[in-house]
N, C-alpha and C positions, 0 to 999 in steps of 0.2 A: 149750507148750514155753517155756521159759527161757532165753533166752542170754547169753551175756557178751561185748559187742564191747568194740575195743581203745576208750579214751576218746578224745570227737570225732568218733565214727562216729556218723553218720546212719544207724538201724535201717530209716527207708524207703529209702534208696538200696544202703543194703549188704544188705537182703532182698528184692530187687525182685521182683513177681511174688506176696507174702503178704497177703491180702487184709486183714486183722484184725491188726493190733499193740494186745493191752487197754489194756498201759501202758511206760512208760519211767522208768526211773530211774537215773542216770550211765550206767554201762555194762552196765547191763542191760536185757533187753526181753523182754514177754512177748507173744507169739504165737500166734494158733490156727488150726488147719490143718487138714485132710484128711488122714489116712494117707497117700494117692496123694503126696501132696507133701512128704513128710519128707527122701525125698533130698536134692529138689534144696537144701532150704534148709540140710541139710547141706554142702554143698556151697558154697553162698554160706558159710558162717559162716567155713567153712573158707578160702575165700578170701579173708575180712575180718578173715583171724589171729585169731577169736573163739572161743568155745568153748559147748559144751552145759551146760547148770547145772543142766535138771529139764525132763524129759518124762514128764506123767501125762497119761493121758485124759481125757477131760470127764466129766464128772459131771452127768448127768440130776438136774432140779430133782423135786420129787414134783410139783411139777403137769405139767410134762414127763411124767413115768411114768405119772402119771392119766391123761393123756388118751391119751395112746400105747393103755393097756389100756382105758377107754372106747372108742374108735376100732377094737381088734381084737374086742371084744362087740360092736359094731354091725354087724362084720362076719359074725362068726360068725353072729348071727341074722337078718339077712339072706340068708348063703345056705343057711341050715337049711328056709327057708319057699321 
């Protein structure tokens, strides 16, 4: 997610509680979260007179994906034997 705080906001103090801020730049900050936590930081942003600028999903790398599918073939044939 993306935000846009008012300029001079501290994105660690006005998002307390988000583990991962990627990067910052003036008034913007980018974010990565849990589903489960979208509210609340809703919620902060909105307290911080900020606003939403871009909520996309993460994007599995292909080596992420390889191994994810290695991982479920290992499974599989595991419990076939």
């Amino acid at each position: 997610m993306t935000v846009r705080l008012p300029e001079q906001t501290d994105p660690d103090a006005a998002l307390p509680g988000i583990p991962t801020i990627l990067w910052r730049r003036d008034a913007l900050a980018r974010v990565e979260l849990a589903e489960a936590e979208i509210g609340a930081l809703v919620q902060a942003i909105t307290a911080a007179r900020g606003g939403i600028v871009a909520l996309e999903p993460k994007r599995r790398s292909l080596e992420e994906l390889f191994l994810d599918l290695s991982d479920q073939d290992e499974k599989t044939a595991a419990a076939a034997q």
